[in-house]
C-alpha positions as CSV (number, residue, x, y, z in Angstrom):
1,X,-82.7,-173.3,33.4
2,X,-82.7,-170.1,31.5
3,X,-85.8,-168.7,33.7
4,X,-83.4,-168.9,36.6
5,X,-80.5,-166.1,37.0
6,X,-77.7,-166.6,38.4
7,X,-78.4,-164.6,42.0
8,X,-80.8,-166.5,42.2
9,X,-79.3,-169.9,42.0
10,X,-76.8,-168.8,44.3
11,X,-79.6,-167.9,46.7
12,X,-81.5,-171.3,46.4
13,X,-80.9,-173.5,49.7
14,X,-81.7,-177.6,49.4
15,X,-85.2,-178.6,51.1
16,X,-84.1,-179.9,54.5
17,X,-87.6,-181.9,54.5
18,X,-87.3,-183.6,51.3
19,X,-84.0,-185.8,52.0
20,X,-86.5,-187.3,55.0
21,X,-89.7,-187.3,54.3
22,X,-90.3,-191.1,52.6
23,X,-91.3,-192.6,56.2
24,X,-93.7,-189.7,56.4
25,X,-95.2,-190.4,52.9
26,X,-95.1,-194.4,53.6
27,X,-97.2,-194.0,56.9
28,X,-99.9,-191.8,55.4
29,X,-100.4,-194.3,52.1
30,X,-100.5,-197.0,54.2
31,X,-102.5,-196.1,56.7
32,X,-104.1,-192.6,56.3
33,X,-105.8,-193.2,53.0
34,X,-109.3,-191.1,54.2
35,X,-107.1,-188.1,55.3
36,X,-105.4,-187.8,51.9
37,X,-108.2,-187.9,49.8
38,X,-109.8,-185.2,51.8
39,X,-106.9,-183.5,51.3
40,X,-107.3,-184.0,47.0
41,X,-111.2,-183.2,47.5
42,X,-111.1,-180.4,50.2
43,X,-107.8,-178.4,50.1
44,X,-106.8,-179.2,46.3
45,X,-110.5,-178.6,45.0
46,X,-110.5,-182.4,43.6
47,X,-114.0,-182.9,44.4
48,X,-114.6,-186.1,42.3
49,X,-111.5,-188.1,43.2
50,X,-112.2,-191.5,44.8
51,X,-108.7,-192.3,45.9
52,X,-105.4,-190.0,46.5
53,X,-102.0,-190.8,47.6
54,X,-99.4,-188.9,49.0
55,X,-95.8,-188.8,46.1
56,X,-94.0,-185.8,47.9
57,X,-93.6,-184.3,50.9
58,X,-91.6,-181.1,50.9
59,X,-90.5,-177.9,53.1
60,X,-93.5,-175.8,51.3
61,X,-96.6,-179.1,51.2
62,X,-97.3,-182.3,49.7
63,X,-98.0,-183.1,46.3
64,X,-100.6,-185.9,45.5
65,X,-101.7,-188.0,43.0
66,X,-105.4,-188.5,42.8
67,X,-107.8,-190.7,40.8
68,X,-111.1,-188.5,39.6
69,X,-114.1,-188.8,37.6
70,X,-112.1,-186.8,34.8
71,X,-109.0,-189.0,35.6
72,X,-105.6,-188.9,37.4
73,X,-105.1,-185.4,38.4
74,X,-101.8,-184.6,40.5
75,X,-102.0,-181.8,42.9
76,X,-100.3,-179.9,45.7
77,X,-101.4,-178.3,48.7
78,X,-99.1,-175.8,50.8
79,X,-98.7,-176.2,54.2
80,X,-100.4,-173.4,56.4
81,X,-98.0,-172.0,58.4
82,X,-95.5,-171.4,55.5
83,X,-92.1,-173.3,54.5
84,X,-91.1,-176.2,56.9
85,X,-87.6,-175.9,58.4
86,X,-86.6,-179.3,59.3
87,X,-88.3,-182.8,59.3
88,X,-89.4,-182.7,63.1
89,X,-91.8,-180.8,61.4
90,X,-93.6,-182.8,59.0
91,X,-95.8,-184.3,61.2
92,X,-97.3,-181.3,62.6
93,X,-98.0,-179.9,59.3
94,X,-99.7,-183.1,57.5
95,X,-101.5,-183.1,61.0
96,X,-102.8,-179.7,60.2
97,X,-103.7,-180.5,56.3
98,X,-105.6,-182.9,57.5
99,X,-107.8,-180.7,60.3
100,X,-108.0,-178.1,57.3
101,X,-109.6,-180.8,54.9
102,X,-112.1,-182.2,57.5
103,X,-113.4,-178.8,58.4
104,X,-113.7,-177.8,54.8
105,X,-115.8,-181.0,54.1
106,X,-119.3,-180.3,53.6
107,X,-121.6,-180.8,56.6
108,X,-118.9,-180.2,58.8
């Protein structure tokens, strides 16, 4: 990665979140389906998607794939309160996302 000195590759620490997230990303696919796309509509400024998923959760947000009237669109959307620091975390923060999204809605 030529865009990437040296100091800083020898800065670079591995996501702690990353390695444990999948159970995280399971539970909100299969049952949190109306809290992700208002994530994609509200937070990610998808506005016409009809149907998001979540495909990463990471120490600095969560990445989504979303359907939209001009197609799939992937996305990502920062957690709040900055980088996570370890997976006890994750909850807390897709918690949050999903107050953010709900109070952006229109009407709310």
């Amino acid at each position: 990665m030529s865009w990437v000195d040296g100091a800083a590759v020898a800065a670079a620490s591995a996501d702690p979140v990353l390695p444990h997230a999948r159970a995280a990303i399971d539970h909100m696919n299969a049952d949190h389906a109306d809290a992700t796309l208002a994530m994609a509509q509200h937070l990610a400024g998808l506005s016409s998607a009809t149907a998001a998923t979540v495909h990463v959760i990471d120490r600095h947000g969560v990445t989504l794939y979303a359907d939209t009237a001009e197609g799939f669109r992937m996305a990502r959307v920062g957690f709040g309160d900055g980088p996570l620091h370890d997976a006890v975390e994750i909850r807390t923060a897709v918690v949050d996302l999903t107050h953010r999204a709900r109070k952006a809605a229109p009407g709310r």
